[in-house]
C-alpha positions as CSV (number, residue, x, y, z in Angstrom):
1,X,24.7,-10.9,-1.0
2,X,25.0,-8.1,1.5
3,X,22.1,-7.2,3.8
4,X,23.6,-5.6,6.3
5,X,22.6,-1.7,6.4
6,X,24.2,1.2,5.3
7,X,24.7,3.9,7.6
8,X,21.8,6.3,5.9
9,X,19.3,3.1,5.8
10,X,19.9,2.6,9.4
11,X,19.4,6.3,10.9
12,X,16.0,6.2,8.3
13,X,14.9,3.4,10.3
14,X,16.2,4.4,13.5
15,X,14.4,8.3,12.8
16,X,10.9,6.4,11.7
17,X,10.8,4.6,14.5
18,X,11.3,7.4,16.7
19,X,9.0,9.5,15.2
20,X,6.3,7.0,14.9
21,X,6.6,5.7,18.5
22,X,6.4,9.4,19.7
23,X,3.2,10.6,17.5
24,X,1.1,7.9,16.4
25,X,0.0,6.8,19.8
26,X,-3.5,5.8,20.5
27,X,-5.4,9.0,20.9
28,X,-3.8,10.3,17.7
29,X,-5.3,7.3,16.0
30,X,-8.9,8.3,17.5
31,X,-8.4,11.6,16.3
32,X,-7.5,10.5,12.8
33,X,-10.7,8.0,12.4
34,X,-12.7,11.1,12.8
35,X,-11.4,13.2,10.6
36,X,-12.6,13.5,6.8
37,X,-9.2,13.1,5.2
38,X,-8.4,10.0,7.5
39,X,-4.9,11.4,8.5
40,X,-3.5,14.5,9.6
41,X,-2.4,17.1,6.9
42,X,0.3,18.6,9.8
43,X,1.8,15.6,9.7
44,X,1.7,15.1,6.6
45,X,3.9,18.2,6.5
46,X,6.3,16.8,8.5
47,X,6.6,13.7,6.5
48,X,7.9,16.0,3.5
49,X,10.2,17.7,6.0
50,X,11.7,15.0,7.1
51,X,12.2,14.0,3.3
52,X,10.2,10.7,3.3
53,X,7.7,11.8,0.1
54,X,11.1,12.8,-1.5
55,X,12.4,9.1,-0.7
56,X,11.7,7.2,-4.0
57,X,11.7,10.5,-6.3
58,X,14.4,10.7,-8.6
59,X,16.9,13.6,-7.4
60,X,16.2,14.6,-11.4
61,X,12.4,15.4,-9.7
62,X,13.5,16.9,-6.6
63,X,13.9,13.3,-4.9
64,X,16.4,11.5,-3.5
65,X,16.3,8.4,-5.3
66,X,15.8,5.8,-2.6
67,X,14.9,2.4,-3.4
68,X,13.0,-0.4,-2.1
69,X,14.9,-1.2,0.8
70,X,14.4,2.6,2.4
71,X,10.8,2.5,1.3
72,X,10.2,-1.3,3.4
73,X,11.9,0.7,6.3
74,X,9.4,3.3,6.7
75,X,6.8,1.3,6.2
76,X,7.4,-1.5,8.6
77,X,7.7,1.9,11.0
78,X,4.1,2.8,9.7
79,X,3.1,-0.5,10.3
80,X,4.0,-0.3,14.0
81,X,2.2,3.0,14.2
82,X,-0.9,2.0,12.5
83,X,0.4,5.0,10.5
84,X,-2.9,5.9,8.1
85,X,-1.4,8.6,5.7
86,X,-1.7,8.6,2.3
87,X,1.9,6.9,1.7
88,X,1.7,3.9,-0.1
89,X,-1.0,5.8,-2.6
90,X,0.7,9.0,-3.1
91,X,4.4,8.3,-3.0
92,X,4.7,4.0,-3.2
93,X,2.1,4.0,-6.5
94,X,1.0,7.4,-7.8
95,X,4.5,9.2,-8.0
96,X,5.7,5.9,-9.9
97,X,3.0,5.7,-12.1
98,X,4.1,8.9,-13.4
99,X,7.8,8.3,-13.4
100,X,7.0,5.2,-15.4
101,X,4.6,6.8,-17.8
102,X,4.5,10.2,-17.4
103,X,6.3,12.9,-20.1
104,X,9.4,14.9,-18.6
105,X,6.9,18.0,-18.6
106,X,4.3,15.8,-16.5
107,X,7.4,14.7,-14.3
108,X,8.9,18.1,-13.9
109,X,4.8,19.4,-13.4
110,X,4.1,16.6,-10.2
111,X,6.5,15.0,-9.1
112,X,8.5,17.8,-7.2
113,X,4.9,18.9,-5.7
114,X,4.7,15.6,-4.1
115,X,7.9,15.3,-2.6
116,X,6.9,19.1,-0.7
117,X,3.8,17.4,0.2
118,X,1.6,19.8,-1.9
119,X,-0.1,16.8,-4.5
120,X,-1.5,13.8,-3.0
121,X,-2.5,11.8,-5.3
122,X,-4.8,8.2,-5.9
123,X,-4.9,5.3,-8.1
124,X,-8.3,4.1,-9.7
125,X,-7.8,0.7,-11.3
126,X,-9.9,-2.1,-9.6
127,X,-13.3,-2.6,-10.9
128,X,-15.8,-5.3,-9.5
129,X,-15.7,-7.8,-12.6
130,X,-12.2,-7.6,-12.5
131,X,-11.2,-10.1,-9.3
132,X,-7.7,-8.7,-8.9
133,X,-6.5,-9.4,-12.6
134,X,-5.0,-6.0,-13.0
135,X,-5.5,-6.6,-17.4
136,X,-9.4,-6.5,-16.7
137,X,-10.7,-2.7,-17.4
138,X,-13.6,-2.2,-18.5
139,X,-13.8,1.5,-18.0
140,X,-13.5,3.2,-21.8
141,X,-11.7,6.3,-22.6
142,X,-13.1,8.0,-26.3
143,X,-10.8,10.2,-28.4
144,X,-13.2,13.5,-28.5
145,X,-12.0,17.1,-30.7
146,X,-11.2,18.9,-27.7
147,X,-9.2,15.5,-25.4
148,X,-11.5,13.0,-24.4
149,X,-13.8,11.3,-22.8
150,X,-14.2,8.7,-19.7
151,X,-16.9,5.9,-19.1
152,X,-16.8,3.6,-16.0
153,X,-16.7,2.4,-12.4
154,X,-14.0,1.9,-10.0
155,X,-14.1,0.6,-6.5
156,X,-11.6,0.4,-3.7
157,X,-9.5,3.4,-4.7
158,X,-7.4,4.2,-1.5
159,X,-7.4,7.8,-0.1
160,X,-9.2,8.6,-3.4
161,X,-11.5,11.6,-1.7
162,X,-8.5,13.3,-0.1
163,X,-6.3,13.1,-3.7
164,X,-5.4,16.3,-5.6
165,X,-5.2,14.1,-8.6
166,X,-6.9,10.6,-9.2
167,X,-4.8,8.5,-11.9
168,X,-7.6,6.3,-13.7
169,X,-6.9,3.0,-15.8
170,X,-9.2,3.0,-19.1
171,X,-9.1,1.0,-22.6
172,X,-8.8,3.3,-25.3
173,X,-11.7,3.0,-27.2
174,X,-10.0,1.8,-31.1
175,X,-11.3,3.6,-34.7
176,X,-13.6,1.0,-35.2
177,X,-14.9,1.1,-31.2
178,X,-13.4,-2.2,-30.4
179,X,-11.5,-2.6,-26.6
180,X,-8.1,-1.4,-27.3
181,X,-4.6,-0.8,-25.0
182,X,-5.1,0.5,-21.4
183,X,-4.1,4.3,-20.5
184,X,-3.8,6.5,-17.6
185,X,-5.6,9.0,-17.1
186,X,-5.6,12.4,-14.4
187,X,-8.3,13.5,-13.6
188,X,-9.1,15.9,-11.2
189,X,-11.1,15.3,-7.8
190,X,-13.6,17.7,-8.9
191,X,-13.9,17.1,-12.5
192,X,-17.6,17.0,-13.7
193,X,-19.4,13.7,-14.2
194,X,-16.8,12.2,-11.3
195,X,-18.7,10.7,-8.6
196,X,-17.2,9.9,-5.1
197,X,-18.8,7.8,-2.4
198,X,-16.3,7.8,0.8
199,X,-16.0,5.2,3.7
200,X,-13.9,4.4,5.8
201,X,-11.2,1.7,5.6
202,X,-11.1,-1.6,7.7
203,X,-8.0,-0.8,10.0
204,X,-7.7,2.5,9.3
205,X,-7.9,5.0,6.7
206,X,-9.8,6.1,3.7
207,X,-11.2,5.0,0.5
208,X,-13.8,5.3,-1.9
209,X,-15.4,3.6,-5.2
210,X,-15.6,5.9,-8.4
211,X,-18.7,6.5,-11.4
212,X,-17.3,8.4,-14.4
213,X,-20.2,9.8,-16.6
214,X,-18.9,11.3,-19.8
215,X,-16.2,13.1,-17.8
216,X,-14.4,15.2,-20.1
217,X,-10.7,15.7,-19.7
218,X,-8.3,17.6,-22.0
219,X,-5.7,15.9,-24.4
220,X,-2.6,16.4,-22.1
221,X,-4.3,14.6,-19.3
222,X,-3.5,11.4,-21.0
223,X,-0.4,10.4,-18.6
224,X,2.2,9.5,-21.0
225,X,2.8,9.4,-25.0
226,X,-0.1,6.7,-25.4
227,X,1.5,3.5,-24.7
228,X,0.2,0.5,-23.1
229,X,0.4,1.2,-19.2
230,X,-0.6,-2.3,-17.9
231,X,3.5,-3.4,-17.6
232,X,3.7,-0.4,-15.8
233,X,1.2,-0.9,-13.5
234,X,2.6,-4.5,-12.9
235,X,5.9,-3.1,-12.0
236,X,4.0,-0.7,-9.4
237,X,1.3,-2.7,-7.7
238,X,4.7,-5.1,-7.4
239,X,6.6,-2.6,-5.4
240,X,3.1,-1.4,-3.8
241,X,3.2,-5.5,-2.4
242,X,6.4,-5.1,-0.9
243,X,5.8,-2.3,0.6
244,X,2.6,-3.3,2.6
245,X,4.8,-6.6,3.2
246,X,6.8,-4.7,5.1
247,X,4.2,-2.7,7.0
248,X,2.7,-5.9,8.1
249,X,6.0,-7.2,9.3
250,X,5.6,-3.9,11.3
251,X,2.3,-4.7,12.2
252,X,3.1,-8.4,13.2
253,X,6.1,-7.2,15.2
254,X,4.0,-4.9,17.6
255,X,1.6,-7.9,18.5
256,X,4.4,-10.2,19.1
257,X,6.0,-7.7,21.4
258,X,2.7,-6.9,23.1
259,X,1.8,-10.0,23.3
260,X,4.9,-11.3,25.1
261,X,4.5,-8.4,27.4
262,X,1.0,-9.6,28.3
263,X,1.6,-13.1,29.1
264,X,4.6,-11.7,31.5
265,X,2.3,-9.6,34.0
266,X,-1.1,-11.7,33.7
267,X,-1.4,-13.9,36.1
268,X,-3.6,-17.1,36.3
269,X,-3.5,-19.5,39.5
270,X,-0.7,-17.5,41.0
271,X,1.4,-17.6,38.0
272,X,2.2,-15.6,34.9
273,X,0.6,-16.9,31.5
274,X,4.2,-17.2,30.1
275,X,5.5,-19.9,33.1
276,X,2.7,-22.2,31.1
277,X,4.9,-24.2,28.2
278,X,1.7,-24.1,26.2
279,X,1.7,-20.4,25.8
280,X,5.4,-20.2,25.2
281,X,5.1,-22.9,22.5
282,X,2.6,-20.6,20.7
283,X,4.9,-17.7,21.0
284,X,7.7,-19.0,19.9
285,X,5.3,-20.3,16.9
286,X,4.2,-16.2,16.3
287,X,7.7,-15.5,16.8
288,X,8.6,-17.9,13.7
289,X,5.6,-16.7,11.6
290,X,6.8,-12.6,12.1
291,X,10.3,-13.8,11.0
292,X,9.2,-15.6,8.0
293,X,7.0,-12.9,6.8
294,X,10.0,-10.8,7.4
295,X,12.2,-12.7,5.1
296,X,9.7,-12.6,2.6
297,X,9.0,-8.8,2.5
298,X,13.1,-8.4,2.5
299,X,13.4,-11.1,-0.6
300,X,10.4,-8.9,-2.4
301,X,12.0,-6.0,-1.8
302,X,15.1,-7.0,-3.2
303,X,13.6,-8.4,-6.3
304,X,12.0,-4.9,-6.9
305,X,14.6,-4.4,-9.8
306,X,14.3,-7.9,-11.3
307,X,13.0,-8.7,-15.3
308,X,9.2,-8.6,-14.7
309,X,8.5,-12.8,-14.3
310,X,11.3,-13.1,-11.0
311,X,9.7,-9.6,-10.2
312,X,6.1,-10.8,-9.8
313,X,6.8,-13.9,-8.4
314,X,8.9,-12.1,-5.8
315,X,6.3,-9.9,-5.1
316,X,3.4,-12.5,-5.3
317,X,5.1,-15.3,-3.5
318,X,5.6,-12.5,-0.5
319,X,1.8,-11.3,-0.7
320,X,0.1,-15.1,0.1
321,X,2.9,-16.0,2.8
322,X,2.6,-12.8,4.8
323,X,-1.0,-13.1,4.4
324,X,-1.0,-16.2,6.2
325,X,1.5,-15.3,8.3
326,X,-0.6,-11.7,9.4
327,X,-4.0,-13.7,10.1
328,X,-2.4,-16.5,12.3
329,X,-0.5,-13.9,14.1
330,X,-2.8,-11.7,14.7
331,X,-5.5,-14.9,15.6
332,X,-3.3,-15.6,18.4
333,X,-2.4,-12.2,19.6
334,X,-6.2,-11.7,20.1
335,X,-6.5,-15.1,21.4
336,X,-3.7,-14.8,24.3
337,X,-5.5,-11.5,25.4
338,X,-8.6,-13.3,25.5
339,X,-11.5,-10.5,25.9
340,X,-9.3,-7.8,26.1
341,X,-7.8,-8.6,22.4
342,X,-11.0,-7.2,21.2
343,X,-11.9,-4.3,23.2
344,X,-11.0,-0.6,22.5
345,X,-9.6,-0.5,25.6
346,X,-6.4,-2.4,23.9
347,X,-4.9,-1.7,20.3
348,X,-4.9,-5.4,19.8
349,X,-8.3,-4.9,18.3
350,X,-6.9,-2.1,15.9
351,X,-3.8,-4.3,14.4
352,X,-6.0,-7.3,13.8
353,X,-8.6,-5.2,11.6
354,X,-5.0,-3.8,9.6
355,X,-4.0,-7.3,9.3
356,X,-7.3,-8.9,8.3
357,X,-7.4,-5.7,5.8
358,X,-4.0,-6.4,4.3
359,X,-4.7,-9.5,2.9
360,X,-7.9,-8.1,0.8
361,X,-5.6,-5.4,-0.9
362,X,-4.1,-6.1,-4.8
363,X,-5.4,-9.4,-4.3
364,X,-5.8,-12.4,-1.4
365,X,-3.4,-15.6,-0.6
366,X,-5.2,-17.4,-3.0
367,X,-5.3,-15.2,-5.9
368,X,-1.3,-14.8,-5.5
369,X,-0.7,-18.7,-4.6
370,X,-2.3,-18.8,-8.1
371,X,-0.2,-15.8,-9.5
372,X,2.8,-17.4,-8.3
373,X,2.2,-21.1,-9.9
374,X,1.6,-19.4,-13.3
375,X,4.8,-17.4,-13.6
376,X,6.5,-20.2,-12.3
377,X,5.5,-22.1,-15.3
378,X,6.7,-19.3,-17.7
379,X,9.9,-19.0,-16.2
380,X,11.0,-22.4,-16.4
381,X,8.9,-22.6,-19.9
């Protein structure tokens, strides 16, 4: 297998990183958390300039049919920018909900909108009872004369306030009113009976938990001709893993390097922190733990393609090791500062909330330790 890059994936990498370096610095980031969007909508401009909402999209849809690979690279650059656009929920999982499900008419309708940066759009699936099991919905959708109708809660939906378009999970209500496939759903930011409460987002960022009261929505917002949508949803909150994989490895990356560059100009008893072998040993110990996360963002992304049981445990294998891997790096970043790690004088203190924050997302290192040993079992079954 080949992993060296090609030419276009290593100018993406090489343009991210410039761009990140030079905008997302530290007072941009205090600007942002005060903001009521949680990012910057000129920048989000630019990020559809430069092509990067475009970068999934098929060229079909006005894309230019990137993969995994070019979507990891941006976001280990967003990683090391603390970047806190709406990304992974507009382009990584709404855009391929409807590529998956959507009609040609509801493709041709959004996605070209997103790739010029004019949609942003959310996804409302979790709900409290469901503890990351992405089958449990118990938010009901009811065939009504005129479309139909939408009954639930949703919590944790990222960037949901700031969305254009919210894509909701509900179980189609059967004939008989028994619990019956799951189907997606868009509804509108202002829709009546959609209740928003807003709050800000450990590490950055935006999000906010749903209450739909008899919302009524007309037939075509159904995304899709009616099919179950939870394989679909697998095969995105999959890729939506890899992806924040490799904006931790981002993440991860910065600490180590900052880190390193600490220990090299403070001193203690007349000597830097890095002559001491007991500080180098725990360097090159965060040093191992930012290359094995790295491995196992690259192997997830690579197994973005796969049949759905190598895909998930891919995808689920990479979600509990980088987890691990983000809290002990970031434990000893902040530890090797001492004080400082924790102050807002620093941006220690700002990765380690984005670390501690990714491993909450789609599900902890336990849940997908678990996930991992099940589809295991199935695929040597």
């Amino acid at each position: 297998m080949d992993l060296t890059l090609s030419d276009e994936q290593r100018l993406l990498r090489e343009s991210a990183d410039r761009f990140v370096a030079e905008t997302f610095t530290s007072e941009h980031r205090k600007k942002a958390v005060n903001d009521p969007l949680g990012y910057s909508p000129d920048i989000w401009k630019q990020f559809a300039e430069l092509g990067w909402l475009a970068l999934p999209i098929s060229e079909a849809h006005g894309g230019l049919g990137g993969g995994a690979i070019e979507i990891g690279l941006l976001m280990e650059a967003f990683g090391r920018g603390l970047v806190s656009e709406p990304f992974l929920s507009t382009v990584v999982i709404g855009a391929a909900l409807v590529a998956e499900c959507g009609t040609e008419a509801q493709q041709q309708a959004i996605l070209p909108r997103v790739a010029e940066g004019a949609l942003t759009l959310a996804f409302a699936h979790s709900e409290r009872a469901a503890r990351f099991d992405l089958a449990h919905v118990d938010t009901t959708a009811t065939k009504t004369a005129g479309g139909w109708r939408l009954n639930g809660s949703k919590i944790a939906v990222l960037d949901g306030a700031a969305a254009g378009q919210i894509i909701v999970s509900a179980r189609v209500a059967n004939a008989n009113g028994a619990s019956g496939k799951l189907a997606l759903f868009l509804v509108p930011t202002g829709a009546p009976g959609l209740t928003l409460r807003d709050y800000a987002r450990l590490g950055g960022g935006r999000g906010c938990n749903l209450d739909l009261r008899d919302v009524q929505l007309p037939a075509d917002a159904l995304l899709g001709d009616g099919s179950d949508a939870l394989p679909a949803i697998e095969t995105v909150v999959d890729h939506a893993m890899a992806a924040l994989g490799a904006e931790a490895v981002g993440i991860m990356q910065t600490l180590l390097d900052t880190t390193l560059e600490y220990t090299k100009i403070r001193k203690q008893f007349g000597r830097p922190l890095s002559a001491n072998q007991v500080i180098r040993h725990r360097l090159a110990d965060v040093a191992m733990q930012v290359d094995e996360a790295r491995s196992m963002a690259l192997r997830a992304a690579l197994m973005a393609n796969a049949e759905p049981v190598a895909r998930g445990r891919a995808a689920s294998g990479a979600k509990a090791k980088i987890g691990k891997c983000a809290r002990f790096v970031a434990e000893q970043a902040v530890q090797l500062h001492g004080a400082m790690g924790v102050t807002e004088e620093l941006d220690i203190g700002a990765y380690f909330k984005r670390l501690l924050a990714f491993d909450t997302l789609f599900g902890g290192s336990a849940h997908h330790y678990r996930r991992h040993a099940a589809l295991s079992g199935r695929a040597h079954a």
